[in-house]
VMD Tcl script that draws the C-alpha trace (Angstrom):
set ca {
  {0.00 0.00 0.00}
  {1.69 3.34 -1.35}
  {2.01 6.01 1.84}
  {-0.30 8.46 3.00}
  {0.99 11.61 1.27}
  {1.07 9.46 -2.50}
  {-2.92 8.66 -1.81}
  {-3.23 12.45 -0.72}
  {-1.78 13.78 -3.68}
  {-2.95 11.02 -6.19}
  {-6.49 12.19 -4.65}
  {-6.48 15.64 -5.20}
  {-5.51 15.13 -8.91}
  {-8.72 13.15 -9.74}
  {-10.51 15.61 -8.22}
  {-9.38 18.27 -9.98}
  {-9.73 16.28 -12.92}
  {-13.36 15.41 -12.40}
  {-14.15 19.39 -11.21}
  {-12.70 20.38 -14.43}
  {-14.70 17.62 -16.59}
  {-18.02 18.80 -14.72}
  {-17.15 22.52 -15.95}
  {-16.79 21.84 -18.92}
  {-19.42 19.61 -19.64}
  {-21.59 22.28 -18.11}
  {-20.96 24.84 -20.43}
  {-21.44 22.74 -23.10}
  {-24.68 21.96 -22.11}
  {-25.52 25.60 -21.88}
  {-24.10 26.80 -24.79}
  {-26.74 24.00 -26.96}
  {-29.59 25.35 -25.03}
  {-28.75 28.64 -25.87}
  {-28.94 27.50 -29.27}
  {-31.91 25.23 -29.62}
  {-34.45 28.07 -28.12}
  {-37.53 27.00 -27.18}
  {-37.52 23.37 -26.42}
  {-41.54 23.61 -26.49}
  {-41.66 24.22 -30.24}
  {-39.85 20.62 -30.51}
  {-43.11 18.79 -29.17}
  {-45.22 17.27 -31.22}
  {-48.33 18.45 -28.65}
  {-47.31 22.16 -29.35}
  {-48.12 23.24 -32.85}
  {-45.61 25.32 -34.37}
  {-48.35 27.79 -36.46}
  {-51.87 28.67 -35.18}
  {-54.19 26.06 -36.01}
  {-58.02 26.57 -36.99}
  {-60.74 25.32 -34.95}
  {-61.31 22.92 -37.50}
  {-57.97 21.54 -38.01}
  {-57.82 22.08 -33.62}
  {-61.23 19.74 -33.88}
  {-60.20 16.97 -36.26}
  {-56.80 16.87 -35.89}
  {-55.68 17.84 -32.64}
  {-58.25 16.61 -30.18}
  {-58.27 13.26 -31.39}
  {-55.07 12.63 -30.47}
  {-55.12 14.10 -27.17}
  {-58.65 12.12 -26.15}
  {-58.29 9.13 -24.54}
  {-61.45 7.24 -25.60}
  {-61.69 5.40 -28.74}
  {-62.62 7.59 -32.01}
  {-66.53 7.41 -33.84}
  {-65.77 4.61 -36.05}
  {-64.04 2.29 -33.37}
  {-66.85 2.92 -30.68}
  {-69.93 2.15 -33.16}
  {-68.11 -0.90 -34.79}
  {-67.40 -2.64 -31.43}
  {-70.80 -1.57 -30.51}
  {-72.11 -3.76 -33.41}
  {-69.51 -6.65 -32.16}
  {-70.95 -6.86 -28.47}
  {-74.50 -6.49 -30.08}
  {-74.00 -9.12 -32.86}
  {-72.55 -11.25 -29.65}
  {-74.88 -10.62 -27.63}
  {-77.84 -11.83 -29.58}
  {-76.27 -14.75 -30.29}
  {-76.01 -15.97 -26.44}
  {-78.46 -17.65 -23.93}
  {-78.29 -14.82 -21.32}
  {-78.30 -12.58 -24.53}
  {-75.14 -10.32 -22.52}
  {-75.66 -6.91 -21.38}
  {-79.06 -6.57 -22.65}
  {-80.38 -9.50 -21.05}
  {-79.19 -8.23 -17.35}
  {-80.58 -4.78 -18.35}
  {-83.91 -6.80 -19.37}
  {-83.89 -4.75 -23.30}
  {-84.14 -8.50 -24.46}
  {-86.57 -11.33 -23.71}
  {-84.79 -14.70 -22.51}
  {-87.54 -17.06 -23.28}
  {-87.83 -20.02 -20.32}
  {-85.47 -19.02 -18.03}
  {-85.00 -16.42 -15.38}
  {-83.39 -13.07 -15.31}
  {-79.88 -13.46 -16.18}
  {-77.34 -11.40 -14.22}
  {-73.88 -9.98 -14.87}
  {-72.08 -13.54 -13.42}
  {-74.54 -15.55 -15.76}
  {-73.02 -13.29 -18.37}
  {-69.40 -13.47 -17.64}
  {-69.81 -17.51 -17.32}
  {-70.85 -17.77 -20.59}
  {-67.85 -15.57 -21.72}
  {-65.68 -18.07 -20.36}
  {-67.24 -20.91 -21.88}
  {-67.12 -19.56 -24.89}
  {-63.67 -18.44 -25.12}
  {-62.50 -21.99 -23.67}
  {-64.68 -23.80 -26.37}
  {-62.58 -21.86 -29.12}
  {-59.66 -22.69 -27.24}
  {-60.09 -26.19 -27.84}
  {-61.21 -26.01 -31.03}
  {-58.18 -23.99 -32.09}
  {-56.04 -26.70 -30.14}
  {-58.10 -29.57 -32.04}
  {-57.47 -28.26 -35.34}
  {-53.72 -27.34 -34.49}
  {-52.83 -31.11 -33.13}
  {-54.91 -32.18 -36.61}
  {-52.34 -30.02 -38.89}
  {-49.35 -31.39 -37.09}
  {-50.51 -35.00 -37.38}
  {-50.92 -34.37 -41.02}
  {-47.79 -32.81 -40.87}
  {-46.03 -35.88 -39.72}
  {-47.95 -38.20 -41.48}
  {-46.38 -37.21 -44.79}
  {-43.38 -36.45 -45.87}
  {-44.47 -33.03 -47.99}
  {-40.68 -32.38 -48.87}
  {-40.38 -35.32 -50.73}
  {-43.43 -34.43 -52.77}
  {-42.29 -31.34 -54.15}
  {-38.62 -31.80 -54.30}
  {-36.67 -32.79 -57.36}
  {-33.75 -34.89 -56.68}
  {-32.44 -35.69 -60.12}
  {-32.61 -32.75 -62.87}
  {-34.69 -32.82 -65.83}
  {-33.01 -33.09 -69.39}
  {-32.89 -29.97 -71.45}
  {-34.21 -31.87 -74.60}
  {-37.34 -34.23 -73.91}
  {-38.52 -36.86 -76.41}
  {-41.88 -36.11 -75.91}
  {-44.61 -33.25 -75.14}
  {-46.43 -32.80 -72.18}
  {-48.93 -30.74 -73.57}
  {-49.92 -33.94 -76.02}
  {-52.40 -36.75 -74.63}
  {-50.87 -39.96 -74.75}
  {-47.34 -38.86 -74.68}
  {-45.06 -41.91 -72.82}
  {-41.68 -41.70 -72.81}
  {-39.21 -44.04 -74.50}
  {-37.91 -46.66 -72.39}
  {-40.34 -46.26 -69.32}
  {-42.95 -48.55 -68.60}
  {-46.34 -47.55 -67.01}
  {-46.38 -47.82 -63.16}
  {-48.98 -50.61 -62.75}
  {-51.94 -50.64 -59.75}
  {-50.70 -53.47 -58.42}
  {-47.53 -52.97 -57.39}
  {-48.39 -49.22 -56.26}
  {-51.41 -50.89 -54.18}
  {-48.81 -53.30 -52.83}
  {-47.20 -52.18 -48.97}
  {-46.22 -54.06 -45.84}
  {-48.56 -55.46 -43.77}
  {-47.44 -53.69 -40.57}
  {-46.88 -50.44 -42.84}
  {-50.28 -50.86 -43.55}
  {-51.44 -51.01 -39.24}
  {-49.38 -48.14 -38.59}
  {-51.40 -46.18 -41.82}
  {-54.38 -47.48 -39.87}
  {-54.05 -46.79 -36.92}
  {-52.54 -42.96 -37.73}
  {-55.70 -42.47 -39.68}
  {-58.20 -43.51 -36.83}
  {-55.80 -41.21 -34.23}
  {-56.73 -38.61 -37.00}
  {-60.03 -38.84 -37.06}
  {-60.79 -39.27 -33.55}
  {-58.70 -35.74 -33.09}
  {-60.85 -34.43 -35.73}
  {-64.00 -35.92 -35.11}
  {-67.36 -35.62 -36.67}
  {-67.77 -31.94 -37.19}
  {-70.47 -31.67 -34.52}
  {-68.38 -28.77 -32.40}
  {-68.20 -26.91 -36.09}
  {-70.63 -23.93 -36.06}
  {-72.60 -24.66 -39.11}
  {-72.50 -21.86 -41.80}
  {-75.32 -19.64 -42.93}
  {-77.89 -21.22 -45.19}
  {-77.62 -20.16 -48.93}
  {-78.42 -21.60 -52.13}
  {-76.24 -24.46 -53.75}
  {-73.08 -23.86 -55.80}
  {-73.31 -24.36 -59.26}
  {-71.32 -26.99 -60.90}
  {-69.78 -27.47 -64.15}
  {-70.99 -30.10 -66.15}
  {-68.58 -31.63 -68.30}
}
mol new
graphics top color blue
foreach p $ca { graphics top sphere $p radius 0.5 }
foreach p [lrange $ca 0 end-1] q [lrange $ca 1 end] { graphics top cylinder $p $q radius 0.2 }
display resetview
């Protein structure tokens, strides 16, 4: 440990040092503010010209208010409506008792918010059922392999896709029965993925059924 007068002296040098930082950092600071002005004009809050009571109306206000503008208000208004008649305690308008609940007795605000829950839960799992259904198919099949081309096509073919009939020279026609042809436990495994499948995406009876419109027309060929 160096003596007493070294740590003295050391001391009062980094003191200095740090006194004469702080001054001049201080009239650097003042010397920018003398510069910039008003730091007011700078804010987007503080208009820069005089605005009209118009442009202070539609332009101004509506980003100072902190409820939700026309549009937003009436369009979630239609959404909680829409809702609304859709349910069994028939929301906000049941508890208020602006809508009849046929059979049943006066719903209340707890009736309301249980039926919120369900519903939100029920598109939970419906969301989760048809996310375990993509990543079954997902594994199921190998999609790379389907679009993938591992050897590369000649620049000249012998024949014409746009023809009918067109077969190329040398390469016999894939017949059904050796395509239909797989292993027998191959075959379980295909089963058994298929029923695991179907029981995850079962019959369609949780499916909200679509509106009722006429049939599509079809091309007859």
């Amino acid at each position: 440990m160096p003596a007493w007068p070294d740590i003295l002296s050391k001391y009062n040098i980094l003191l200095s040092q740090s006194h004469n930082l702080t001054i001049s950092l201080l009239a650097a600071h003042q010397a920018s503010t003398a510069t910039l002005g008003n730091p007011y004009e700078k804010i987007a809050l503080h208009p820069r010209v005089p605005l009209t009571d118009a442009q202070l109306d539609n332009e101004l206000i509506p980003l100072l208010r902190n409820q939700q503008t026309t549009d937003v208000l009436r369009y979630e208004n239609e959404t909680v409506r829409h809702l609304a008649e859709h349910m069994e305690t028939k929301g906000s308008l049941g508890v208020l008792g602006h809508a009849s609940r046929p059979g049943g007795r006066h719903p209340e605000y707890d009736d309301v918010l249980r039926e919120c829950e369900q519903i939100r839960a029920e598109h939970d799992a419906r969301v989760e059922r048809a996310t375990r259904a993509v990543t079954m198919l997902r594994d199921k099949y190998d999609w790379k392999a389907r679009v993938e081309v591992e050897q590369e096509e000649p620049e000249e073919l012998d024949w014409d896709p746009r023809l009918p009939g067109s077969v190329t020279e040398g390469g016999p026609e894939p017949s059904e029965e050796g395509s239909a042809e797989t292993p027998s436990g191959r075959q379980s495994n295909d089963s058994e993925e298929e029923e695991e499948l179907e029981e995850v995406l079962g019959n369609g009876e949780h499916t909200p059924e679509g509106s009722q419109g006429p049939p599509t027309p079809m091309a007859v060929g």
